[in-house]
C-alpha positions in Angstrom: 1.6 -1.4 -25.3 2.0 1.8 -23.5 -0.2 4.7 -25.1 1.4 8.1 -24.8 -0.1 11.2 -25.3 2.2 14.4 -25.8 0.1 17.3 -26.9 -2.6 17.3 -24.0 -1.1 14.4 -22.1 -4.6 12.7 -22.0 -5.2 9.1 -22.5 -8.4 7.2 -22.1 -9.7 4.0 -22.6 -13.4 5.2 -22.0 -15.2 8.2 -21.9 -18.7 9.8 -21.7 -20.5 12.7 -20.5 -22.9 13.0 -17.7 -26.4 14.7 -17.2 -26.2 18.4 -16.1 -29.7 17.9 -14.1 -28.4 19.8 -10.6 -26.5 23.1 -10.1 -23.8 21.4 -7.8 -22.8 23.6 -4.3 -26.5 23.2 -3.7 -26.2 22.1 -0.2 -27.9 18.7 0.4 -28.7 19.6 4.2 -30.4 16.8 6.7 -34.1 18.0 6.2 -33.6 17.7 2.3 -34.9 13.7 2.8 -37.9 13.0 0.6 -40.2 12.5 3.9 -39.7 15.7 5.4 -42.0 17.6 2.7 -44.6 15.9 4.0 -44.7 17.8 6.8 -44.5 21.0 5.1 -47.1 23.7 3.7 -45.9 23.9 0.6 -46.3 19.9 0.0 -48.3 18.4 2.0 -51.4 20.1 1.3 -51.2 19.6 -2.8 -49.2 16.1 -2.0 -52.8 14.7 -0.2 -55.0 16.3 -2.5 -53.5 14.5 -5.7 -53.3 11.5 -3.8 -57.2 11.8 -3.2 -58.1 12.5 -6.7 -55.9 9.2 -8.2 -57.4 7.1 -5.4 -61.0 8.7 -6.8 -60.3 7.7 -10.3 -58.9 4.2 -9.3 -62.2 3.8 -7.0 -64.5 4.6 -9.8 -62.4 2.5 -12.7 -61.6 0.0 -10.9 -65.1 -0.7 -9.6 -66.9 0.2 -12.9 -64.1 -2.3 -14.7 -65.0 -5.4 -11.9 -68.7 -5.2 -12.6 -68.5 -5.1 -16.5 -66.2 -7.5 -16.0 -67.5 -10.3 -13.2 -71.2 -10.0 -14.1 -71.1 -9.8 -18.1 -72.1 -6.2 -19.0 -72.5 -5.9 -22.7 -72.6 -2.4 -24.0 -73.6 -1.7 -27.8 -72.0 -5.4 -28.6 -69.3 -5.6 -26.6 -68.0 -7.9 -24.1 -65.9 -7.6 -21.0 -62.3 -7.7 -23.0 -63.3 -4.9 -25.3 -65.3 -3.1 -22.5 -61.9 -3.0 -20.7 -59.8 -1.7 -23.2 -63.0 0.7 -24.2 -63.0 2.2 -21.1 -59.4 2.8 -20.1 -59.5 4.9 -24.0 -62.0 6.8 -23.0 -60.9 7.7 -19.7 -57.1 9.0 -21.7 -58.7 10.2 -24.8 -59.1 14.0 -23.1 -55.5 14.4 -21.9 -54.9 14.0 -26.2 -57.7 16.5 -27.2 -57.5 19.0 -23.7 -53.9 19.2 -22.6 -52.9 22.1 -24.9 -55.5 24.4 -23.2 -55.2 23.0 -19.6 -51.2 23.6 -20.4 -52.4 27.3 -21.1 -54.8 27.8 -18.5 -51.8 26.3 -15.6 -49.0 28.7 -17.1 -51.8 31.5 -17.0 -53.4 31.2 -13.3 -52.3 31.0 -10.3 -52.2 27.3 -8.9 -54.2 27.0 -6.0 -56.9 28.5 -7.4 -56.9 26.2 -10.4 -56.6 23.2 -8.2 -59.5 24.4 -6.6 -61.7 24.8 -9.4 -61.2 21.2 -10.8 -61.4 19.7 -7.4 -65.8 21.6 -7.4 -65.8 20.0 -10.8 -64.6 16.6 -9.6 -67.4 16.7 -7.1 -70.1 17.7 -9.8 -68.9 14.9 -11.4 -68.9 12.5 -8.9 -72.8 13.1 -8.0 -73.4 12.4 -11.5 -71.4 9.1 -11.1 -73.8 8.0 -8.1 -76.8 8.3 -10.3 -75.4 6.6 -13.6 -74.4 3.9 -10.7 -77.8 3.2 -9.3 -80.0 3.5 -12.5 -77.3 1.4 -13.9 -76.7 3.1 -17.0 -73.2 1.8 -17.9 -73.2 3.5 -21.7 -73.5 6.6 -19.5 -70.9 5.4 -17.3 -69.0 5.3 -19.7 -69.5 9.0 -20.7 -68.5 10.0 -16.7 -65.4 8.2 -17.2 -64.3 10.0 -20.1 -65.3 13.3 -18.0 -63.4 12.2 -15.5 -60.5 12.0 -18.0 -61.6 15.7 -19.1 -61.3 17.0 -15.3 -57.2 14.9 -15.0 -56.5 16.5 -17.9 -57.0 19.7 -16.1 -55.2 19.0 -13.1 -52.2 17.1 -15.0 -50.3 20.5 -16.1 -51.0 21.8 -12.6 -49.2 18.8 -11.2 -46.2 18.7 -12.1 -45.7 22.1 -12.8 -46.1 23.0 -9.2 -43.1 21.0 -7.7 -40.2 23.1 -9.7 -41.9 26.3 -8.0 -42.4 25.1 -4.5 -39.1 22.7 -4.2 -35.5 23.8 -4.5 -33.3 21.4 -7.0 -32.1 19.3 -5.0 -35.6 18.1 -3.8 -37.1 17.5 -7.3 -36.4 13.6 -7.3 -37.7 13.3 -3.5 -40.5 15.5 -4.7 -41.7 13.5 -7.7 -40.8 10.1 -6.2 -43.5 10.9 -3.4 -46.0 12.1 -5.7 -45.5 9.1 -8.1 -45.6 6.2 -5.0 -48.3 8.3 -3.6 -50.4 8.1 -6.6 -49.7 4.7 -7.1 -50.6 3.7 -3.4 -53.6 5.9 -4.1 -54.0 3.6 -6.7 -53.7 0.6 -4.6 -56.4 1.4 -2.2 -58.4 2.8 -5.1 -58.6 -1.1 -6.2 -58.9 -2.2 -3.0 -61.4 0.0 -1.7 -63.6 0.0 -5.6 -63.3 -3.9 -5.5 -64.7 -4.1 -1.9 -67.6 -1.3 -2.8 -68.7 -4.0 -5.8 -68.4 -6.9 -3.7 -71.1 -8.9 -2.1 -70.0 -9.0 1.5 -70.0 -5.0 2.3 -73.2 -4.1 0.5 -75.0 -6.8 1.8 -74.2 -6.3 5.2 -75.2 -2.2 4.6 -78.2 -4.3 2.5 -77.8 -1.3 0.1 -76.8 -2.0 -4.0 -73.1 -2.2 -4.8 -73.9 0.9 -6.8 -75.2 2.8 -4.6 -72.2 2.1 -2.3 -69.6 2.9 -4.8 -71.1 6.2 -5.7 -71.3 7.2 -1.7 -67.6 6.3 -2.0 -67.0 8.0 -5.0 -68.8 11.8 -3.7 -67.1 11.6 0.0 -63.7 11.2 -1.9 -64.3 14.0 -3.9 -65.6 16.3 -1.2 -62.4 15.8 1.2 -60.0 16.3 -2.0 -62.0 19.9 -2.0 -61.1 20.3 1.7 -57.4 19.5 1.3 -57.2 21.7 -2.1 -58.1 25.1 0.2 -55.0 24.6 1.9 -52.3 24.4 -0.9 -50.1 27.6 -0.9 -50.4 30.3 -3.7 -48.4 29.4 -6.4 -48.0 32.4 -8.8 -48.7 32.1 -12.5 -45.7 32.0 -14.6 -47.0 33.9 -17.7 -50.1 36.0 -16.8 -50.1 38.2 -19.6 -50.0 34.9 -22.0 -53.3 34.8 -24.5 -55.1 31.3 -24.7 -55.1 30.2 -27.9 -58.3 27.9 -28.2 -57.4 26.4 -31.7 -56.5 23.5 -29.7 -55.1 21.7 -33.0 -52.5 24.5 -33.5 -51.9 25.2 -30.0 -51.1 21.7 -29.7 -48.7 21.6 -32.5 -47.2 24.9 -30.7 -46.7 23.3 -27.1 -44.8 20.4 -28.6 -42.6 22.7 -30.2 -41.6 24.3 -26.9 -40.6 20.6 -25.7 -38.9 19.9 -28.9 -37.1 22.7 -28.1 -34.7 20.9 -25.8 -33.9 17.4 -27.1 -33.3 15.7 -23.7 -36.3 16.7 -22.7 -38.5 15.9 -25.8 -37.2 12.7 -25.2 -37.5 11.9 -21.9 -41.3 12.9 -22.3 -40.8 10.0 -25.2 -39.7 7.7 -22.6 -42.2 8.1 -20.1 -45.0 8.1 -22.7 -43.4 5.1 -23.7 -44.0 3.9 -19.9 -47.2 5.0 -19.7 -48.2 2.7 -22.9 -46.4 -0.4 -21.2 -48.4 -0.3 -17.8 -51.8 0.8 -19.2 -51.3 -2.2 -21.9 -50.2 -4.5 -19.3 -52.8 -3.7 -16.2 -55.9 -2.9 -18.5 -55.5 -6.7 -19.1 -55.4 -7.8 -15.7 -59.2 -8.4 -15.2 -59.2 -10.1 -17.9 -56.1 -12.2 -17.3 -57.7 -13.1 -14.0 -60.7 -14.5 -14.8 -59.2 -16.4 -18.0 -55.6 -17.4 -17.6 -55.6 -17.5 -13.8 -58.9 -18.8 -12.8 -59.5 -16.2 -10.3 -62.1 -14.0 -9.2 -62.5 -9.6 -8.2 -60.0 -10.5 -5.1 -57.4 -11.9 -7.2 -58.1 -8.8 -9.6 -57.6 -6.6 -6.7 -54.7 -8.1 -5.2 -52.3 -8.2 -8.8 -53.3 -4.6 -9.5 -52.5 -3.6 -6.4 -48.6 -5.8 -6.7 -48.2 -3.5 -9.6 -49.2 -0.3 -7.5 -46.8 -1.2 -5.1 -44.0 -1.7 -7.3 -44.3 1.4 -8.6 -44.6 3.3 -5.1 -41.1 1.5 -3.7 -39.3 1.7 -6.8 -40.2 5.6 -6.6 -39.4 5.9 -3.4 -36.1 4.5 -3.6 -35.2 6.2 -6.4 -34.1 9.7 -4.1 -31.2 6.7 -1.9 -30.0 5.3 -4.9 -29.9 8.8 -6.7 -27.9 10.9 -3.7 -30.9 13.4 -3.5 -30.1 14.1 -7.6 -31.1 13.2 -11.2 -29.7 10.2 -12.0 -30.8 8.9 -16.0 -28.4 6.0 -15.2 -31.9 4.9 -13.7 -34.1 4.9 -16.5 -31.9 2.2 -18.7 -31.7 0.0 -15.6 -35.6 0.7 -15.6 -35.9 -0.2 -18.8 -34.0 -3.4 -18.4 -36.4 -4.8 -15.5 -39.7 -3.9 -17.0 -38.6 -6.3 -19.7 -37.2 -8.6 -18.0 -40.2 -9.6 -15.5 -42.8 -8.9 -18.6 -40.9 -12.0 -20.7 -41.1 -13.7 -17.3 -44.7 -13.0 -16.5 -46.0 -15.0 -19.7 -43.7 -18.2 -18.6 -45.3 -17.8 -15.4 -48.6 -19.0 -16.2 -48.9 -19.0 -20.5 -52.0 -21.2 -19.9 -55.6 -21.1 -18.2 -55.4 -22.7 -15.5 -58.1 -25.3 -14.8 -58.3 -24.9 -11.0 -60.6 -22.2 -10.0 -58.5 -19.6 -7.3 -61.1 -18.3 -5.3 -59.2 -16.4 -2.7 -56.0 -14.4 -2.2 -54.8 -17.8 -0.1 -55.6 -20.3 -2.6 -54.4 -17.9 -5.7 -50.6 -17.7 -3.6 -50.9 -21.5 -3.0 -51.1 -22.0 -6.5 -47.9 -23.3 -8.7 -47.5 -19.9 -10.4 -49.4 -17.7 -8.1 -46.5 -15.9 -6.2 -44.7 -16.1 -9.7 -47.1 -14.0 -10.7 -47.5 -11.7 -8.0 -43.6 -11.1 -7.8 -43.4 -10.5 -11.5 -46.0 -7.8 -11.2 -44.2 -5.9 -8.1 -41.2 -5.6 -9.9 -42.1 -4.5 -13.2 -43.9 -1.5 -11.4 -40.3 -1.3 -9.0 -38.4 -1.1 -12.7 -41.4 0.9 -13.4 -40.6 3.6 -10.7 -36.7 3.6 -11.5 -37.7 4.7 -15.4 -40.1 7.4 -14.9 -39.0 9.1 -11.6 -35.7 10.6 -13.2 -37.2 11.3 -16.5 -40.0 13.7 -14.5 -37.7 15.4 -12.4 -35.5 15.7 -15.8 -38.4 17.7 -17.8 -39.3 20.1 -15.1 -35.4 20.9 -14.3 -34.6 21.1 -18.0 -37.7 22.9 -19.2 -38.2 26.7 -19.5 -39.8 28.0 -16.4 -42.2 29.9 -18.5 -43.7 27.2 -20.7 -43.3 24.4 -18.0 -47.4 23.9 -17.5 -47.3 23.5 -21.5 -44.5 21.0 -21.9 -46.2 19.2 -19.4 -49.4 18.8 -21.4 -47.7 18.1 -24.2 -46.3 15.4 -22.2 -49.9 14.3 -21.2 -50.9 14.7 -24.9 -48.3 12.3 -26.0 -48.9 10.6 -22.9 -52.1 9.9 -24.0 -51.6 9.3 -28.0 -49.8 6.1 -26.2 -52.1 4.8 -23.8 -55.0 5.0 -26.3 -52.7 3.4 -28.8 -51.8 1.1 -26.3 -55.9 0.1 -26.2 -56.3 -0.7 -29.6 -53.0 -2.5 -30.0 -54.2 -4.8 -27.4 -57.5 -5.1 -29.0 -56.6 -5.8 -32.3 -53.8 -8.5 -30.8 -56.2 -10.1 -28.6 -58.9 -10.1 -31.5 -56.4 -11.6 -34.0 -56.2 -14.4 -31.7 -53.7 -14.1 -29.2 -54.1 -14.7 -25.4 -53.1 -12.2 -23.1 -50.0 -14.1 -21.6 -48.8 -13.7 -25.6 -49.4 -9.7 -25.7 -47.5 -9.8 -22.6 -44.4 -11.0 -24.6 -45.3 -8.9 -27.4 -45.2 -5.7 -25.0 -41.7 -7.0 -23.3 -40.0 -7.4 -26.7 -41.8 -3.9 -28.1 -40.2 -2.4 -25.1 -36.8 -3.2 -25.6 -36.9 -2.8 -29.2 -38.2 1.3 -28.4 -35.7 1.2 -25.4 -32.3 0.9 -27.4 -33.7 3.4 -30.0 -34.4 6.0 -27.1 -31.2 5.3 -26.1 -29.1 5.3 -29.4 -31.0 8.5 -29.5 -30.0 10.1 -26.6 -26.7 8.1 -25.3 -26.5 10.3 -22.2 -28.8 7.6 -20.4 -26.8 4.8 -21.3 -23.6 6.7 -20.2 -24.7 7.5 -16.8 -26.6 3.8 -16.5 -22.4 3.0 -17.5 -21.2 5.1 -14.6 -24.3 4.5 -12.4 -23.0 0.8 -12.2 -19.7 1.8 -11.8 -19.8 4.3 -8.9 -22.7 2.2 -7.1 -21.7 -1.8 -7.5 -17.7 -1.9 -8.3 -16.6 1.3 -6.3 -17.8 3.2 -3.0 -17.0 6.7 -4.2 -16.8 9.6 -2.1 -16.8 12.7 -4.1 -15.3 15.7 -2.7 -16.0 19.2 -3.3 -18.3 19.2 -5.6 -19.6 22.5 -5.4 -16.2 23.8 -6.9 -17.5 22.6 -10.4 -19.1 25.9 -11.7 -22.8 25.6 -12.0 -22.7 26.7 -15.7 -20.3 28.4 -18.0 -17.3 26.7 -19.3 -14.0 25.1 -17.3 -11.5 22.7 -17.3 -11.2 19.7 -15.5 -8.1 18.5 -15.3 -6.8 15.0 -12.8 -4.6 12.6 -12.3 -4.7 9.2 -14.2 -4.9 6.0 -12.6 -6.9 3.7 -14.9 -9.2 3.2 -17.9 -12.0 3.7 -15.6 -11.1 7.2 -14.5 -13.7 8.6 -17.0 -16.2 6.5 -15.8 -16.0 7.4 -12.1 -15.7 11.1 -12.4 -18.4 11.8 -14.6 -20.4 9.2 -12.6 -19.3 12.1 -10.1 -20.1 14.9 -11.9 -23.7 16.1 -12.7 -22.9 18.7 -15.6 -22.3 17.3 -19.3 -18.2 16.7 -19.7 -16.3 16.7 -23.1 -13.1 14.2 -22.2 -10.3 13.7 -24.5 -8.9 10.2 -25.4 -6.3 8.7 -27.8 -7.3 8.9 -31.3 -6.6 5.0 -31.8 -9.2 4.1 -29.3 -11.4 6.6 -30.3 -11.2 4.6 -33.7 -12.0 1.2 -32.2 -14.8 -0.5 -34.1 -18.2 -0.4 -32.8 -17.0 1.7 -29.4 -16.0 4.2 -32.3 -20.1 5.1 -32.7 -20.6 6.0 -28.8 -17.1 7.9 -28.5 -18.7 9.7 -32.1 -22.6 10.3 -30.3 -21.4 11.5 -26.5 -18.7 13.9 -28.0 -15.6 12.3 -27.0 -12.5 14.1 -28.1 -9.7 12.3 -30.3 -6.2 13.6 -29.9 -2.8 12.6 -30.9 0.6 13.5 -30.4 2.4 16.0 -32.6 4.7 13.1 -33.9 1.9 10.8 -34.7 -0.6 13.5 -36.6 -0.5 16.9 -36.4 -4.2 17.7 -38.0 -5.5 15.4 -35.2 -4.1 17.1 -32.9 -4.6 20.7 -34.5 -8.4 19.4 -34.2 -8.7 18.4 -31.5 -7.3 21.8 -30.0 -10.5 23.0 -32.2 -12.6 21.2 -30.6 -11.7 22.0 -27.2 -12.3 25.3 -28.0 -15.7 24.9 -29.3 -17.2 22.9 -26.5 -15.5 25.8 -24.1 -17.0 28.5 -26.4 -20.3 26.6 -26.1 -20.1 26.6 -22.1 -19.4 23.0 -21.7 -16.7 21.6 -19.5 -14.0 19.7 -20.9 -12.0 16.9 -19.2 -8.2 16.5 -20.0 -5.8 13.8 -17.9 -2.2 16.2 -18.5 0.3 13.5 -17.5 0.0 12.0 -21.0 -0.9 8.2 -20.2 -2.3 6.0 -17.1 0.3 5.9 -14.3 2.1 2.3 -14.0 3.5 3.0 -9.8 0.2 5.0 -8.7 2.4 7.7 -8.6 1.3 11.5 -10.6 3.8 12.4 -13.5 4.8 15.7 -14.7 1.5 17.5 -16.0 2.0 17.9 -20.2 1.9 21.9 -21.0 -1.3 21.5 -23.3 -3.6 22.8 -20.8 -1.3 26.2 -20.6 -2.5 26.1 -24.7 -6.0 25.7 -24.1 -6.6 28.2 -21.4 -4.1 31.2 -23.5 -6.6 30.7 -26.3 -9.8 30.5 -24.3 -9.5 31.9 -20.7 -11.7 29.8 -18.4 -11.2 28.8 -15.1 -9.4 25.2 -14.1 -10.4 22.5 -11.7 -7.5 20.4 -10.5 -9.6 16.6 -9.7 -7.5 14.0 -7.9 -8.4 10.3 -7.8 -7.6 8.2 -5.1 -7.4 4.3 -4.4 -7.7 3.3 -7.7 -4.2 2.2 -8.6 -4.6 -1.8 -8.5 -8.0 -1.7 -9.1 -9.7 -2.7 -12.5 -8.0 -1.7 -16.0 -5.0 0.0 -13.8 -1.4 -0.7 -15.1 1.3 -2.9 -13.9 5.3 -1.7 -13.8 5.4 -3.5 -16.3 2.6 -1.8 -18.7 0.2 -4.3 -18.9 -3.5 -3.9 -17.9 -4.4 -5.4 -14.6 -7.5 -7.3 -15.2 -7.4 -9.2 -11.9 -7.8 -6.5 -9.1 -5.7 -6.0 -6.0 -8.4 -5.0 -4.2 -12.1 -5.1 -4.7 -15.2 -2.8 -4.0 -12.7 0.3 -3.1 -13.4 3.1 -1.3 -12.5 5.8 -3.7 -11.9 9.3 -3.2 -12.8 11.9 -5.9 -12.0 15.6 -4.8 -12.3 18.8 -6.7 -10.0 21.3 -5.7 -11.2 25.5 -5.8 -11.0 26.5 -9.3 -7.8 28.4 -10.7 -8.2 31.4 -12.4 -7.1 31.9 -15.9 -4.1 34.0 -15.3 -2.6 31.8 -12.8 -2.6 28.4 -14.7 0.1 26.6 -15.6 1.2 23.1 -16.1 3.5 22.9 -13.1 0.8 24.8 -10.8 -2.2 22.5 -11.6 0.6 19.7 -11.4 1.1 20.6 -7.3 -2.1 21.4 -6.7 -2.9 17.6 -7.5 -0.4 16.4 -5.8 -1.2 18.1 -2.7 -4.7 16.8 -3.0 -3.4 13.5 -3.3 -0.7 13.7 -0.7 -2.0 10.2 1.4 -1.3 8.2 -2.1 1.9 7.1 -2.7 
């Protein structure tokens, strides 16, 4: 049945809007790859000296957690499994009760000199560390690690609110993806190197204590982090004249206000809290897991920590190449997808103890479900890196420059409020009887479950996941003139229509949020009916078929151009059946006479024979002419107000399109 649409001449089978996370025309210029800031002032300095103080933390927990652990410290009643969990709560309950005033004190102060001042403390800390370690005074060990957390919590506003200020848009996700792989490889030698400091072979052939050699470990760490901190740039404070509130009960309450106050990116720090209570539920176990599901020993500990540190670190670092050097949420659903996926997979791995002992990295690979294991654990932290990168680079574009350092510690704060929750959940699971391989499932299923409510909250994700897929696996696209999409205000786009996908692949194209029109019967369509309804779709009809659906939809054109969105409209009135353009519908001269705002002319190219194209005869093409297409997606210099018309816009595609037939 052929679909006709007189009023606008716009017909759509699917539509959504994209993420307006980068101000297109922002040139994406050779030195913008990730690795380049490495060799630059502005990064490198502050790039090594947060990798220094992750790999410090990782050194001290790690080694602290393998000693409770592998020679059965009992603190006030409590044995290894609760010791774990004990410990990694008290290492994250300070970024709960401290982040509103480190928030304050990072939007206050200048950077560098903050980063400088937690770095002395780390040290002070660190010497206090040694001497717990060689008296062996593990309930005060415990209190260093939750000063520890007290000194991160410091540093964690600092962090992230440094990038925006030192990197230009369009390296935000290069930026964050080589501070997240770099704390996470931080994190792997962290394990590696606080494993091999508690280990027999290295302190007996120093014949010094394993303490003692963990706490020389721990203090050189901190003093080099100091060194590297005296070479990060000054980084101006974005509200000196602000007044620190120390009610830190009411100033916490205030700080998650100012993230409320943009709802993608209140929930984007949902969704990487959300992450953060996944991997601390899922690594805290791994001692634990060793030494009673897989039979193994502080190697084996070492070496599936460290699978999930590198997961992380190349799932971040290929987030920039399968991004184009921009925000792409389509990420974070396939993120979420993964981290599932390999969790369910992780507990059929190995839902048993194991009777044979694995004494080695060797004889733990050799095992039935040893590389099972191992590869499950790499690619949850890879899915891991694909869900949090984006959502990062999403606050601290989105957020208010002024109250950046406080949205990010209400991040940490709710951050936090997870990971601790995580810690008891797992306690009071494993207590109840179940074995870790079992909380494993439990986490894979909670995370779906708290996936498709993020995302029924906030369809924008699943939207650009939608075109993600689309623009990466079943086309090649090559977008064109991009930076003639206006970096805010309001326009209208208006292109060619070749197929049902057409929606798909240009706001797969487009970074800014786009309003697209469609035909009020599939609009209607059960179930699809809710996600036209939630990303904003437009229903129209023709004049003939109802006029207050049409007179609406004229309405609501207007609004979202009133509001300073752009809005999409395909003029010829219905999908093309030869390829060829048809005469453009004189609704767009409407729109702009009652709301003057610059048009785009779009073209599409290569898509007629493709998927969800029409035949001569009117029928959908399901089975493709041809497959994986290069297609072509050009914006043409936007027309001004005064000079649009139908017939005008008409050529202007046409002329962009002038190697189609």
């Amino acid at each position: 049945m052929e679909v006709r649409v007189r009023s606008f001449g716009m017909k759509s089978g699917v539509s959504r809007y994209s993420s307006g996370c980068l101000p297109y025309g922002y040139p994406l210029l050779p030195e913008s790859n990730q690795f380049s800031l490495l060799g630059q002032r502005r990064f490198a300095p502050f790039f090594a000296t947060q990798f220094l103080g992750a790999l410090n933390d990782n050194i001290f927990r790690n080694g602290l957690v393998i000693l409770i652990t592998f020679q059965g410290v009992v603190v006030a009643g409590m044995d290894h499994n609760q010791l774990a969990n004990v410990a990694a709560g008290l290492f994250i309950l300070p970024f709960f009760l401290f982040s509103a005033t480190a928030g304050q004190f990072a939007d206050k102060y200048e950077k560098s000199m903050l980063i400088r001042r937690v770095k002395t403390l780390e040290i002070v800390l660190m010497l206090l560390a040694g001497v717990t370690l060689i008296t062996e005074s593990y309930s005060l060990l415990l209190l260093v690690l939750f000063l520890m957390g007290c000194q991160s919590t410091m540093f964690g506003p600092v962090k992230y609110a440094y990038l925006p200020q030192q990197l230009a848009d369009h390296e935000l996700v290069g930026g964050n993806a080589l501070v997240e792989s770099g704390t996470y490889i931080a994190i792997i030698l962290g394990l590696i190197a606080g494993g091999i400091a508690v280990g027999d072979d290295l302190a007996g052939g120093l014949q010094i204590s394993k303490q003692t050699l963990l706490g020389a470990s721990l203090i050189l760490v901190a003093v080099v982090g100091y060194l590297t901190s005296r070479q990060i740039p000054t980084t101006r404070a974005v509200d000196p004249e602000l007044k620190i509130n120390w009610n830190a009960w009411k100033e916490t309450w205030r700080i998650v206000q100012f993230a409320r106050a943009e709802r993608s990116v209140f929930l984007s720090i949902l969704g990487i809290s959300w992450f953060w209570f996944f991997g601390s539920a899922m690594t805290i176990q791994i001692p634990a897991y060793t030494l009673d599901i897989l039979n193994g020993n502080e190697t084996v500990t070492t070496f599936l920590l460290a699978a999930f540190a590198v997961g992380v670190g190349i799932g971040s670092l290929l987030c920039e190449r399968l991004s184009g050097h921009r925000i792409e949420l389509g990420l974070v659903p396939f993120g979420s997808i993964g981290l599932s996926l390999f969790a369910v997979d992780l507990y059929f791995a190995q839902p048993e103890a194991r009777n044979i002992a694995a004494d080695s990295i060797a004889a733990f690979i050799s095992s039935p479900a040893g590389l099972r294991v191992w590869i499950d654990l790499v690619l949850i932290g890879a899915f891991g890196g694909f869900y949090s990168v984006p959502l990062y680079a999403l606050i601290q574009k989105r957020s208010a420059r002024q109250h950046l350092s406080r949205i990010i510690a209400a991040n940490n704060i709710i951050n936090s409020l997870l990971m601790v929750s995580a810690a008891i959940m797992s306690m009071v699971l494993l207590k109840s009887g179940l074995s870790i391989p079992e909380l494993f499932l439990v986490i894979a299923a909670l995370n779906a479950l708290v996936a498709m409510y993020i995302f029924t909250l906030l369809p924008e994700f699943l939207m650009r996941f939608l075109a993600w897929l689309v623009i990466t696996i079943i086309y090649r696209i090559r977008p064109g003139g991009l930076e003639n999409i206006p970096h805010k205000g309001p326009a209208v786009v208006v292109c060619n229509h070749v197929s049902y996908m057409d929606p798909i692949i240009l706001a797969g194209s487009v970074r800014r949020p786009m309003r697209f029109v469609m035909w009020y019967k599939i609009f209607q369509m059960p179930f699809l009916n809710f996600i036209f309804r939630t990303m904003k779709a437009i229903p129209i009809a023709g004049a003939r078929e109802d006029q207050k659906i049409m007179d609406d939809a004229f309405e609501k054109v207007d609004a979202e151009l009133a509001a300073g969105n752009i809005v999409c409209i395909f003029p010829e009135g219905a999908i093309t059946r030869d390829g060829k353009i048809a005469r453009f519908r004189p609704g767009i001269e409407k729109i702009i006479a009652r709301r003057p705002v610059p048009v785009v002319p779009a073209s599409l190219g290569r898509l007629w024979g493709g998927w969800l194209s029409r035949r001569p005869d009117g029928n959908l093409r399901v089975i493709p002419r041809r497959l994986f297409a290069r297609v072509p997606v050009s914006f043409g210099e936007p027309v001004p107000p005064s000079d649009v018309t139908a017939a005008r816009l008409e050529l202007l595609v046409r002329t962009m399109r002038a190697d189609e037939p």
